[in-house]
VEXZA-673510 format. One record per residue (C-alpha): residue in three letters; z, y, x. Coordinates in Angstrom, 2 decimals, decimal comma. Each point is the difference from the previous one (the first is absolute). Example, Ala and Ser with C-alpha at 12.3 -4.5 7.8 and 13.67 -1.06 7.14 Angstrom:
<bafis>
> ALA  7,80  -4,50  12,30
> SER  -0,66  3,44  1,37
</bafis>
This chain:
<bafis>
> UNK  18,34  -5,91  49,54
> UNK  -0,05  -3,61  -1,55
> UNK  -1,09  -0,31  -4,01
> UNK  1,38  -2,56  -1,99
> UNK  -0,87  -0,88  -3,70
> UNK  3,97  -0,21  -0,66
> UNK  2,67  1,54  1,62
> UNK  3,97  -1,58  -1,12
> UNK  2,51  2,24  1,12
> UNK  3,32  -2,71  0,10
> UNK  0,23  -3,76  0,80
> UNK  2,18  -1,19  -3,08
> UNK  -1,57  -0,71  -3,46
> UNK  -2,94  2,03  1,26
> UNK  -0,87  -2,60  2,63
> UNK  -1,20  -2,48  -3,53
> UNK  -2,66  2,70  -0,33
> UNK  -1,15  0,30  3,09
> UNK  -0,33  -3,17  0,27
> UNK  -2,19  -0,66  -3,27
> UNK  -1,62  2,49  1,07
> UNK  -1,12  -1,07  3,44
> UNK  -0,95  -3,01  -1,66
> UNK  -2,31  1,57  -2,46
> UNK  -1,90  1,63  3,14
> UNK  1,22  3,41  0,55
> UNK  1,19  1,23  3,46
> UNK  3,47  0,57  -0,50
> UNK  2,93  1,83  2,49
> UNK  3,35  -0,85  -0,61
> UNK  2,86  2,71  1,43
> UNK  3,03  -0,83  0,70
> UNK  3,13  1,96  1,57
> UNK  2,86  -2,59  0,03
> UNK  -0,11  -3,58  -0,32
> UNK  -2,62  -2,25  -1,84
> UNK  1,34  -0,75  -3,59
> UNK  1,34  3,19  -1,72
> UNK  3,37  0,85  -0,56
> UNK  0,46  -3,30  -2,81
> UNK  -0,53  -2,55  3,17
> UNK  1,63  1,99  2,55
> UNK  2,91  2,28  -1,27
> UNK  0,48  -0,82  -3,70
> UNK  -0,24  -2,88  -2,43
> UNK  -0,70  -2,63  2,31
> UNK  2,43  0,86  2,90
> UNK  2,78  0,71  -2,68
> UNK  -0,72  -2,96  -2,28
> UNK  0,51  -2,22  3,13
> UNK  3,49  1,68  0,87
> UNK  1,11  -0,12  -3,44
> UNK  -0,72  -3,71  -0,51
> UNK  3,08  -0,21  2,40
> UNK  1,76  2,38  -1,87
> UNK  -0,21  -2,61  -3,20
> UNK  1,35  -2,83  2,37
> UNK  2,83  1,65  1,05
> UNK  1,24  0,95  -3,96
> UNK  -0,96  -3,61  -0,74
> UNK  2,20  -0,84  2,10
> UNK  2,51  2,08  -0,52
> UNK  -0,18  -0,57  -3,67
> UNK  -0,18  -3,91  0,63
> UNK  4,14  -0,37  -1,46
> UNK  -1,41  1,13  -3,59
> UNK  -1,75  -3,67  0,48
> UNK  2,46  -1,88  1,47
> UNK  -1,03  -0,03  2,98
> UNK  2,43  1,33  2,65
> UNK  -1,51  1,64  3,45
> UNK  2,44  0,27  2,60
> UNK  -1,46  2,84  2,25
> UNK  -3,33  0,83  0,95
> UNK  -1,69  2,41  2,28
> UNK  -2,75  2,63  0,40
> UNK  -2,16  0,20  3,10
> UNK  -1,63  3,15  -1,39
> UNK  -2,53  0,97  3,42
> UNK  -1,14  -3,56  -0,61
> UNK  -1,00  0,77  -3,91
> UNK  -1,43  3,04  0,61
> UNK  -1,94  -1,88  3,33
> UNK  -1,20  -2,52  -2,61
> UNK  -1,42  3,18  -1,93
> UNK  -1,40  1,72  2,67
> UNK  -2,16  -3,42  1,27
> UNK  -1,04  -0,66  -3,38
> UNK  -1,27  3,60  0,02
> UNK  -1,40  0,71  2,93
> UNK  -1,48  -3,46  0,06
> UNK  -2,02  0,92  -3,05
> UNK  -1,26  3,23  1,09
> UNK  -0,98  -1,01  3,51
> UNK  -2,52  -2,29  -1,74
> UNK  -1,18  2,66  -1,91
> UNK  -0,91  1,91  2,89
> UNK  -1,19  -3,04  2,28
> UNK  -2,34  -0,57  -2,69
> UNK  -1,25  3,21  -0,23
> UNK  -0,84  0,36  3,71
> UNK  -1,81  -2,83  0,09
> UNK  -2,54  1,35  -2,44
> UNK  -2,40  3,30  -0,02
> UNK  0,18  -0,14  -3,71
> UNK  2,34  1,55  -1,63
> UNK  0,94  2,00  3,05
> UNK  3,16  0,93  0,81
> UNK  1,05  3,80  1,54
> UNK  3,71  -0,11  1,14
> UNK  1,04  3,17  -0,42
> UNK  1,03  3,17  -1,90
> UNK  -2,40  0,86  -1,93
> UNK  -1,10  3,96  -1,73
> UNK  -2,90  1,76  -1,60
> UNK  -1,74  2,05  1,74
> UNK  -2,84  0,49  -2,59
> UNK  -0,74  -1,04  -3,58
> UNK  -1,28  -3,43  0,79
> UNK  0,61  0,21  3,41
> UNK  3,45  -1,37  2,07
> UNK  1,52  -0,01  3,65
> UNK  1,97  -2,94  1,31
> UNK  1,01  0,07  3,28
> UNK  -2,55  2,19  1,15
> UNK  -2,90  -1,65  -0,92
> UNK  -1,77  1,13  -3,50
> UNK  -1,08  -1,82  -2,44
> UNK  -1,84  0,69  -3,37
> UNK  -0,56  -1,99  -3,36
> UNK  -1,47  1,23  -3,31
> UNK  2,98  -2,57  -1,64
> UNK  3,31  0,39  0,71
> UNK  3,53  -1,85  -0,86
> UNK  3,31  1,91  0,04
> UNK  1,84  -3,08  -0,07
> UNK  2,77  2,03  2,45
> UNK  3,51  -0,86  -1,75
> UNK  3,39  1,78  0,33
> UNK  2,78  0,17  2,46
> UNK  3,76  0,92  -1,12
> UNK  1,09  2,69  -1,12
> UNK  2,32  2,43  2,13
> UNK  2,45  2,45  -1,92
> UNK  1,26  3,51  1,23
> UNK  3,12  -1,08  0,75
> UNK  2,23  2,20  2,68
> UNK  0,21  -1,54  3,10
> UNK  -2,12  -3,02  -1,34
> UNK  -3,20  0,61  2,69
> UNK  1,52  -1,76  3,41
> UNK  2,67  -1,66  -1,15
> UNK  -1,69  -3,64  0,67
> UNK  0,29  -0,75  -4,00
> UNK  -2,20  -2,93  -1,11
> UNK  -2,37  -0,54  -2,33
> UNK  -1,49  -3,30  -1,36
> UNK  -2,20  -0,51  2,44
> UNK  2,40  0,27  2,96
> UNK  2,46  -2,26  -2,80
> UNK  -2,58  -2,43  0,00
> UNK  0,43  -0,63  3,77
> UNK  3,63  0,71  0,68
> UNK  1,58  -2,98  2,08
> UNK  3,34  1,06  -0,26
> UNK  1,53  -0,19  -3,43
> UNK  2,35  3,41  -0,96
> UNK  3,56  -0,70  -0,24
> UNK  -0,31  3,29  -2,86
> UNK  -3,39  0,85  -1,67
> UNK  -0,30  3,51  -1,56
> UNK  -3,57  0,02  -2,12
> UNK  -0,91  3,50  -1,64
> UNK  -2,36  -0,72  -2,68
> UNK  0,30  -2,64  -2,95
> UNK  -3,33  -1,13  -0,99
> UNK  -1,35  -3,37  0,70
> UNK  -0,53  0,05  3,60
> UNK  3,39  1,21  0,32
> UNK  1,40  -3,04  -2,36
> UNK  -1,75  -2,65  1,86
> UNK  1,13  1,07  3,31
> UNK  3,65  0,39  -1,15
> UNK  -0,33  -3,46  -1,10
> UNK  -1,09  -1,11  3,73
> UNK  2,18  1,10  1,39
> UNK  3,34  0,12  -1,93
> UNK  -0,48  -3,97  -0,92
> UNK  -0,48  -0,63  3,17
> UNK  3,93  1,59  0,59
> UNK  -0,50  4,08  0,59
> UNK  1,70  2,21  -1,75
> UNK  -2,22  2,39  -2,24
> UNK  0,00  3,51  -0,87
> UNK  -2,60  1,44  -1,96
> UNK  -0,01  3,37  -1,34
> UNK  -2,09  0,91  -2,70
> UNK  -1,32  3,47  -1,59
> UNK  -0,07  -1,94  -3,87
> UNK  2,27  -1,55  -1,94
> UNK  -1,73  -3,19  -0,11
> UNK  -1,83  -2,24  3,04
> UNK  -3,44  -1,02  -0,30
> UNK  -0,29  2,65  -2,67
> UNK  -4,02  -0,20  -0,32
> UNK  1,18  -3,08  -2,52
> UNK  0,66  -0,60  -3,06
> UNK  3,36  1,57  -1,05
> UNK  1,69  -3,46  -0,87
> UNK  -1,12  -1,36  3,10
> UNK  1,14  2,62  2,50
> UNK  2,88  0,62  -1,76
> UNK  1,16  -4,08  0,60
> UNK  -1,31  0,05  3,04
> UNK  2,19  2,95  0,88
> UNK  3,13  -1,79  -1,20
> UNK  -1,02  -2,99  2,03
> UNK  -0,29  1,46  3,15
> UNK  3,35  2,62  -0,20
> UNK  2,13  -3,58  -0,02
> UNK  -1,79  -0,99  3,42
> UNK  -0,72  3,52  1,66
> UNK  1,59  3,18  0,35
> UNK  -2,32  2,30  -2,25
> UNK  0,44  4,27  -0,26
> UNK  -2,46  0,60  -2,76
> UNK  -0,97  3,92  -0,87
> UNK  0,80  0,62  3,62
> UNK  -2,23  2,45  2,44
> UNK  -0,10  -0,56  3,54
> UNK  0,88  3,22  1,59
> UNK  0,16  -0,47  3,55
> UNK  -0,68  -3,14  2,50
> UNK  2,55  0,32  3,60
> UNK  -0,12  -3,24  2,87
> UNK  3,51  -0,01  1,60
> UNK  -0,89  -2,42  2,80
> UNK  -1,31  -3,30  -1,05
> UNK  1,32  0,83  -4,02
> UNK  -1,75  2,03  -2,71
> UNK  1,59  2,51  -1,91
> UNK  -1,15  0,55  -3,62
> UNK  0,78  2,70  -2,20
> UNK  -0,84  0,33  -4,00
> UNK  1,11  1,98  -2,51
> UNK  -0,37  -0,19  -3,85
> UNK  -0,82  2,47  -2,74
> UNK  3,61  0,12  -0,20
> UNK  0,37  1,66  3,31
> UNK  1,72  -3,32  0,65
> UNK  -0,37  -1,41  4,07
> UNK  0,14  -3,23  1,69
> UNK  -0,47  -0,84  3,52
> UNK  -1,33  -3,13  0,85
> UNK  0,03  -1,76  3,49
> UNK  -2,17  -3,22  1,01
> UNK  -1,80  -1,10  2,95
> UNK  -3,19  0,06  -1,39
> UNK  -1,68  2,62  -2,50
> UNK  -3,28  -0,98  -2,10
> UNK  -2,34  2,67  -1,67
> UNK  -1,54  -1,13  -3,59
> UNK  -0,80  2,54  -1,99
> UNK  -3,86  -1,32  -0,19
> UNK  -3,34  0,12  1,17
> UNK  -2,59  2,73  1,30
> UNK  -3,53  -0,92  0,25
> UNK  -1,85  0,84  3,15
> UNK  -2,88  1,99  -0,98
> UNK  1,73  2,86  2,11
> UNK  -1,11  -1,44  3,06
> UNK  -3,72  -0,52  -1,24
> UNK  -1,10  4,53  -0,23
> UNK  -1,48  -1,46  -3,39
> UNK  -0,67  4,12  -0,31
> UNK  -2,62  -0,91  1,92
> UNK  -2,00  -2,12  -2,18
> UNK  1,06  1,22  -3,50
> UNK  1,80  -2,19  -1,06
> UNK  2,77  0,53  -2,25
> UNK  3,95  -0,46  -0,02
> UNK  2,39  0,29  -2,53
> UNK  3,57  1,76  0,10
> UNK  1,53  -2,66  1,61
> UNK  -2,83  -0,59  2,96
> UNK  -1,57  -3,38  -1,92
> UNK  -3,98  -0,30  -0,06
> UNK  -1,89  1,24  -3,46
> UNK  -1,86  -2,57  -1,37
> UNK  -2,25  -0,72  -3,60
> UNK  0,83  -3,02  -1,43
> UNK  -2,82  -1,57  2,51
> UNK  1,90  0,59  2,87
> UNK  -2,16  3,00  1,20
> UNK  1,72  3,05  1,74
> UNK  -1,48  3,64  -0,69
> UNK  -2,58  -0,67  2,27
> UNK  -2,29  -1,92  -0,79
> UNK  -0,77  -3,42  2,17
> UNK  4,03  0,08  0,88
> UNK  1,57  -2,39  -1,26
> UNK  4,34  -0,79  -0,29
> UNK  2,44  -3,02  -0,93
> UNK  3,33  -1,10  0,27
> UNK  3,26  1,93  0,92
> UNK  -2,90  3,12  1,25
> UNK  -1,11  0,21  -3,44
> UNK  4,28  0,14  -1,34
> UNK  -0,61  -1,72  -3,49
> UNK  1,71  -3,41  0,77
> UNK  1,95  -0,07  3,79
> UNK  -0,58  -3,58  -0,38
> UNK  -1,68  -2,56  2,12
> UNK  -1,39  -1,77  -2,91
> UNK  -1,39  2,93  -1,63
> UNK  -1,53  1,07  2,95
> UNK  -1,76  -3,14  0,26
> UNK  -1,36  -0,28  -3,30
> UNK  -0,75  3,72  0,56
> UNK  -2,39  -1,35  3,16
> UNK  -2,51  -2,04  -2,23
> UNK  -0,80  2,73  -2,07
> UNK  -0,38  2,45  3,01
> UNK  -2,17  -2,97  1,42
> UNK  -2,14  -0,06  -2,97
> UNK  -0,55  3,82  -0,93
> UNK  -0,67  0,52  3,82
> UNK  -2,31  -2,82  0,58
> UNK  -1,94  1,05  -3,38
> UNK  -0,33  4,00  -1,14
> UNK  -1,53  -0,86  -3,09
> UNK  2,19  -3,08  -1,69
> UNK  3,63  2,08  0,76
> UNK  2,58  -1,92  -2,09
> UNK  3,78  1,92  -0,60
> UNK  3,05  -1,82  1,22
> UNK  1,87  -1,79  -2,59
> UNK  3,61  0,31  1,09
> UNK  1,18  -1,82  -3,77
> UNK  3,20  -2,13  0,96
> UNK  0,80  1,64  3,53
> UNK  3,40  -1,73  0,79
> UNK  2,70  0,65  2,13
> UNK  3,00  -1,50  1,74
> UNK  2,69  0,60  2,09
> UNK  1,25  -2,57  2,63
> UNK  3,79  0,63  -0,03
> UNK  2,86  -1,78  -1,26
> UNK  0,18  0,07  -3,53
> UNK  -4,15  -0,03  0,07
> UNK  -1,52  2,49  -2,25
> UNK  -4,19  -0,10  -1,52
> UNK  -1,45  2,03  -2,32
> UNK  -3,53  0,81  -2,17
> UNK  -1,32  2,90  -2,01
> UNK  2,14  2,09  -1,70
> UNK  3,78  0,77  0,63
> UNK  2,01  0,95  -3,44
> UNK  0,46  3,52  1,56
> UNK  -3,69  0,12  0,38
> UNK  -0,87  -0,93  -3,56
> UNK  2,57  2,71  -1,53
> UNK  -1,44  2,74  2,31
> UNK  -3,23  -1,17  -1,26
> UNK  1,31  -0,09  -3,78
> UNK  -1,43  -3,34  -0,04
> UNK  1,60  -2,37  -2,39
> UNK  1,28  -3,21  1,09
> UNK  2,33  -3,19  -0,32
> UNK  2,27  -1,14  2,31
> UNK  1,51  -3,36  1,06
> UNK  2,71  -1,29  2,64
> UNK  0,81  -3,69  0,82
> UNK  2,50  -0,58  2,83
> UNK  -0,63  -2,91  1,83
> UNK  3,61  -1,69  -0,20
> UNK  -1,14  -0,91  -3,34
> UNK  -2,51  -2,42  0,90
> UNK  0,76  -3,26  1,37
> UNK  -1,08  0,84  3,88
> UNK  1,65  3,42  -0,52
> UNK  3,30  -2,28  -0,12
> UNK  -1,03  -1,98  2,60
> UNK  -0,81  2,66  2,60
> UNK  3,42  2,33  -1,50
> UNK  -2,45  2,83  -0,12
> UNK  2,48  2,05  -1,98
> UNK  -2,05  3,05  0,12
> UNK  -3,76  -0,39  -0,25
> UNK  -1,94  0,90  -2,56
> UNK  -3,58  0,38  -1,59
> UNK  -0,88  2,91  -2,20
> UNK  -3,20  0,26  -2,01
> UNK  -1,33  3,54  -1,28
> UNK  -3,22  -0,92  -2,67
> UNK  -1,65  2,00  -2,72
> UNK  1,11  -1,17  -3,64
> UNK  -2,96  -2,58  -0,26
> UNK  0,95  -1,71  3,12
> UNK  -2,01  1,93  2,67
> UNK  2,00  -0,04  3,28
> UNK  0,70  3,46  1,19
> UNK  2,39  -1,03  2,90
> UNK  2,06  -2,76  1,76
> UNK  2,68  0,39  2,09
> UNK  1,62  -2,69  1,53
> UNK  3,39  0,27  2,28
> UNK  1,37  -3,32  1,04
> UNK  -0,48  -3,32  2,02
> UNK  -3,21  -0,35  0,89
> UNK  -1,41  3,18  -1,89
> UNK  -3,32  0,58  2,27
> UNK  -0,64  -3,87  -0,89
> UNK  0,88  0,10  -3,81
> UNK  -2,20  3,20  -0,56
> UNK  -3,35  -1,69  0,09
> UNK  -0,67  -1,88  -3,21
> UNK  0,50  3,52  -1,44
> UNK  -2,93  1,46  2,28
> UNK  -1,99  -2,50  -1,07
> UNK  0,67  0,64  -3,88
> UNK  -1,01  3,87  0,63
> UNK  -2,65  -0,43  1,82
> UNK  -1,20  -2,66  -2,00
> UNK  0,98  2,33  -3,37
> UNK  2,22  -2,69  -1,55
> UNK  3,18  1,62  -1,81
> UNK  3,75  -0,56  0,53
> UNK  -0,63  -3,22  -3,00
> UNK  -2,45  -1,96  2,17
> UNK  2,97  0,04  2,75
> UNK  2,41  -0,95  -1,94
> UNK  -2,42  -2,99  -1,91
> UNK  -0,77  -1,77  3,59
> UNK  2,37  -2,73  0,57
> UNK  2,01  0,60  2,74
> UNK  1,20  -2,84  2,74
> UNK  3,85  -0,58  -1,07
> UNK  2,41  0,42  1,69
> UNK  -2,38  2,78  2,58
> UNK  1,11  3,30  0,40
> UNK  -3,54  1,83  -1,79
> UNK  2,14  -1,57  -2,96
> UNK  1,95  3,49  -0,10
> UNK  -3,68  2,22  -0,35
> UNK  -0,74  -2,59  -3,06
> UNK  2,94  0,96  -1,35
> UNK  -0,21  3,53  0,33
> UNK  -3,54  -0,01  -1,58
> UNK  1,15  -1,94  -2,62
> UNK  3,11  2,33  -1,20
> UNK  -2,78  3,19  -0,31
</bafis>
């Protein structure tokens, strides 16, 4: 049995820690069962940021007549796009992994990884034991009961992610944000899309306003069933068949070459017999932690999409200094400050939030203030045509900025300079009294925090 000072169960966000850590002296074991990088480098935002940038050239293009310029035909060569993804990718991740071979500290167990003890883990036969430990162990997707779903070949986003041949017909079951940026990949790039979704609204985790627009947006490009159930999943040769009802009773059958599960993410602490150790789960499998990061047990530590507050990348790598410093020191534990956690979603129109949404702040009988500004009323609104976008501010009646939500051209960009007002504690009035480059498109969240 080898003893390490820090054990760091996952090789995403945790892999900051364990590093810092190493640094500051201790002995520390990394485990790993899949590829170095965590599910952000290897089968999320990375990956599907890269595929989506294409995505944006091909509606610029196609969009190019609304400027006067005139395309006459153009092509995709999708296997090469999703080839320049995968090299990117994989490129990245092999270094991670040359450079951890090449060193005793941190070091790195390839493998699946359980508890077999309190403090005490097996990984690939050999065990290992640490007094500190880091569930830093993310989430996988999740996989309704769905008749005649299990088999069927269906993907998810991380066989999506790697798919060289693009659908003629894409059916997606699910709606949420995963679900909008891959029908975006795909159906600019020329499939057709289906998406069936349980709720009235995509992306309904937003703010009202926003999902609501965003709805509208996407039933003029893609075939949408909202409030349906998938009932049953059949494969007729190389074709799935899709069948959904409604609270209505109402059915539709939907054919396509291709089906994609969204419906969201499960974390992985399944896999880890955390009964073993005592730590604790909540209803929906996610790691219990204080506000220091610290599981049930104490020593064992959790961050990131484990942990289930923010399935972020960002989050969980703020979420890694503070594990780093109420690891590295017992006694000086400091609680995460999450103020200003932002959000955004890479499809096309772009949508970013912060803080509350206005269905939030009734629930919460919290009173409020509300502002929207559409973008086609500033001067790079016009220029761009973005008919559509707009920024919404929620804020207390003294100015105090309860939420932003931005859905537009450029919305994970323009959502910034109102992270830095919370977090700094300015209100909605110190936005609105910076002077703004004209004619720039932040020119619309001036606006907006100057109509509150």
């Amino acid at each position: 049995m080898e003893t390490f000072d820090l054990v760091v169960i996952g090789s995403g966000s945790g892999l900051d820690v364990a590093n810092a850590a190493a640094e500051g002296g201790l002995k520390v074991a990394i485990l790993e069962k899949s590829r170095m990088g965590g599910t952000c480098l290897n089968r999320g935002c990375i990956p599907s940021k890269l595929l989506i940038h294409s995505a944006d050239v091909a509606e610029t293009i196609r969009t190019a007549a609304t400027f006067g310029i005139s395309v006459h035909g153009y092509s995709v060569d999708f296997e090469r796009i999703v080839q320049r993804s995968n090299s990117i990718v994989d490129s990245d991740s092999d270094g991670i992994l040359n450079a951890f071979s090449s060193v005793e500290n941190p070091k790195l167990f390839h493998g699946e990884a359980k508890f077999v003890g309190t403090k005490t883990m097996e990984v690939n036969g050999e065990v290992i034991k640490s007094n500190k430990i880091l569930i830093a162990s993310g989430t996988r997707p999740e996989i309704p009961e769905i008749t005649g779903l299990d088999g069927s070949g269906f993907l998810t986003s991380d066989e999506a992610l790697r798919l060289t041949k693009q659908p003629k017909v894409l059916t997606i079951i699910g709606g949420g944000y995963i679900a909008a940026e891959m029908a975006h990949f795909f159906g600019a790039l020329g499939s057709e899309i289906n998406i069936i979704q349980r709720r009235k609204v995509l992306i309904p985790g937003e703010d009202e306003e926003i999902a609501a627009k965003f709805t509208e947006l996407f039933a003029k490009k893609y075939n949408l069933y909202l409030g349906y159930d998938t009932h049953s999943v059949k494969k007729n040769g190389l074709m799935f068949s899709v069948r959904a009802r409604n609270s209505s009773g109402e059915t539709i059958d939907l054919e396509s070459d291709q089906l994609l599960v969204s419906v969201g993410r499960t974390p992985n602490s399944d896999t880890l017999n955390l009964a073993a150790t005592g730590v604790e789960i909540d209803s929906g499998g996610y790691v219990r932690v204080d506000e220091h990061l610290e599981t049930t047990t104490k020593g064992i530590f959790a961050l990131g999409d484990a942990v289930g507050r923010y399935l972020f990348k960002h989050s969980a790598n703020h979420e890694a200094q503070y594990a780093f410093n109420n690891i590295m020191h017992e006694d000086k534990k400091i609680p995460v400050d999450y103020t200003g956690m932002p959000h955004a979603i890479f499809s096309s129109p772009q949508v970013a939030g912060v803080g509350y949404t206005e269905r939030a702040l009734k629930q919460e009988n919290i009173h409020y203030e509300k502002t929207i500004y559409p973008y086609i009323k500033t001067a790079m609104g016009q220029a761009i045509e973005d008919k559509h976008g707009f920024v919404k501010f929620l804020t207390s009646k003294d100015g105090k900025i309860l939420g932003c939500h931005i859905i537009g051209s450029h919305a994970s960009i323009m959502i910034h300079e109102v992270l830095i007002a919370i977090r700094l504690g300015a209100r909605v009035q110190d936005i609105a009294r910076v002077v703004h480059v004209h004619p720039a498109l932040p020119e619309v969240v001036s606006r907006a925090a100057s109509s509150i």
